[in-house]
C-alpha positions as CSV (number, residue, x, y, z in Angstrom):
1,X,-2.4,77.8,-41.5
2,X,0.6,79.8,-41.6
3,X,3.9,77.5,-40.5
4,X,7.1,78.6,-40.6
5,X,9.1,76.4,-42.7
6,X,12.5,77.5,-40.8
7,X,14.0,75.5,-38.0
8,X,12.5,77.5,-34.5
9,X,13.6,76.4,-30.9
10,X,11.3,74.8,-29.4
11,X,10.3,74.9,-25.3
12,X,10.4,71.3,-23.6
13,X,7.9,72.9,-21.4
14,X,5.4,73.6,-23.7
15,X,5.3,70.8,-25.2
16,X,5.0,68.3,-21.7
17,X,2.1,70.2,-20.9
18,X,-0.6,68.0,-23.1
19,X,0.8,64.8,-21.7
20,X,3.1,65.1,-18.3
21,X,5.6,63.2,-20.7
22,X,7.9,64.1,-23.2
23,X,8.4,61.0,-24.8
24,X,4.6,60.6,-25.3
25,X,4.1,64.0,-26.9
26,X,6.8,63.6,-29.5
27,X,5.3,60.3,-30.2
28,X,1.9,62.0,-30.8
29,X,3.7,64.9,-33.1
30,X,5.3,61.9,-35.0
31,X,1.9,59.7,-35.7
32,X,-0.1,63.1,-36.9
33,X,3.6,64.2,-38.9
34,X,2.6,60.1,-40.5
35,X,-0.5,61.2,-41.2
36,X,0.2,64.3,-43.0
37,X,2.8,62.9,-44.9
38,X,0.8,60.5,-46.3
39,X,-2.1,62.6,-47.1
40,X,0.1,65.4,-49.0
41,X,1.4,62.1,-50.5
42,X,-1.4,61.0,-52.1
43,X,-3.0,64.6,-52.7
44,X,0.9,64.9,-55.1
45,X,1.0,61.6,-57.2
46,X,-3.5,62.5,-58.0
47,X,-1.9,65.9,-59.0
48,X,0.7,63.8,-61.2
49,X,-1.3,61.3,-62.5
50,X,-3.3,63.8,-64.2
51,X,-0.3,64.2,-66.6
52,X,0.4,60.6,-67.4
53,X,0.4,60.1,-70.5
54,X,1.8,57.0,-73.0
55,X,1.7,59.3,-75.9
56,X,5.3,61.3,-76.3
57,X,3.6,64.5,-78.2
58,X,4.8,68.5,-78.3
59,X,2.1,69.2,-75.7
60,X,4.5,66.7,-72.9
61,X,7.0,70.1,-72.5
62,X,3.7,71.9,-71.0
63,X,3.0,69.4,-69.3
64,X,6.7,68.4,-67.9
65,X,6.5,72.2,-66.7
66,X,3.5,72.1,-65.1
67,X,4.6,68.5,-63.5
68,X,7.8,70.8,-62.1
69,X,5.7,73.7,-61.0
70,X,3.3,71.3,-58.6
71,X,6.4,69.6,-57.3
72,X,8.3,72.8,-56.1
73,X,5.1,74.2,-54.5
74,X,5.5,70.9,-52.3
75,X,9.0,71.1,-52.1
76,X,8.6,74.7,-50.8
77,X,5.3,73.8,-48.0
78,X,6.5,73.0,-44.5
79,X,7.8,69.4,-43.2
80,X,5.3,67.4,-41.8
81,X,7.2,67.3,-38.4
82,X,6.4,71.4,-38.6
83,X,3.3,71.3,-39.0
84,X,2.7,68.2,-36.7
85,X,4.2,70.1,-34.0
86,X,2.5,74.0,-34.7
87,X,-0.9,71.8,-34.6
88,X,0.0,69.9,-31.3
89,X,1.2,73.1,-29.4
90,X,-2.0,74.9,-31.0
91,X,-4.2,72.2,-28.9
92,X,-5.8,71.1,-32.5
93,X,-4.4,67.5,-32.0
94,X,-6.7,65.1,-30.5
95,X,-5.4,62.5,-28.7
96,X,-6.1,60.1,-26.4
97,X,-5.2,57.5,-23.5
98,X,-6.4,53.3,-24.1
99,X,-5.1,52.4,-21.0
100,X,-6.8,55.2,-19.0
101,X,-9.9,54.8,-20.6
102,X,-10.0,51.1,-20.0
103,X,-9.8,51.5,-16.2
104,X,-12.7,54.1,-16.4
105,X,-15.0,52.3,-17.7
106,X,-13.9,48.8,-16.1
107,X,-17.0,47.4,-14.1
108,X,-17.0,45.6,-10.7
């Protein structure tokens, strides 16, 4: 997915539609922005942890560059909140209601 990592203006509009609410959409764009975060998280310090090392040898410099190569490629990918958001307008965020779905299925 192609996000741009610049700041955009954004439409109030578009982004009520899913919901009726405003307040509950950007709550939805910040639990999936959680989510991501914490997935490129973990998908960094694996990346990392495959240069740990106790051993101080020549071959650490390689390494230390390699370390700094991975972290600017995820210094350089969109924020979380970005790509939260592109997804949520995009319609590829599922989401839904507990307190609608309770009264749905309530039996009398």
């Amino acid at each position: 997915m192609a996000v741009n990592a610049s700041i955009v203006t954004r439409d109030v509009e578009k982004l009520v539609e899913p919901t009726g609410n405003i307040y509950e959409s950007i709550s939805i764009i910040g639990k999936r922005a959680r989510q991501i975060s914490t997935n490129v998280k973990e998908e960094l310090n694996s990346k990392l942890a495959e240069f740990a090392s106790t051993v101080d040898n020549l071959e650490e410099i390689f390494e230390n560059r390699e370390q700094i190569e991975i972290s600017r490629f995820y210094e350089r990918m969109p924020k979380p909140s970005t790509v939260a958001t592109e997804e949520f307008l995009e319609g590829k965020v599922f989401f839904r209601k507990p307190d609608e779905e309770d009264d749905n299925n309530t039996e009398l």
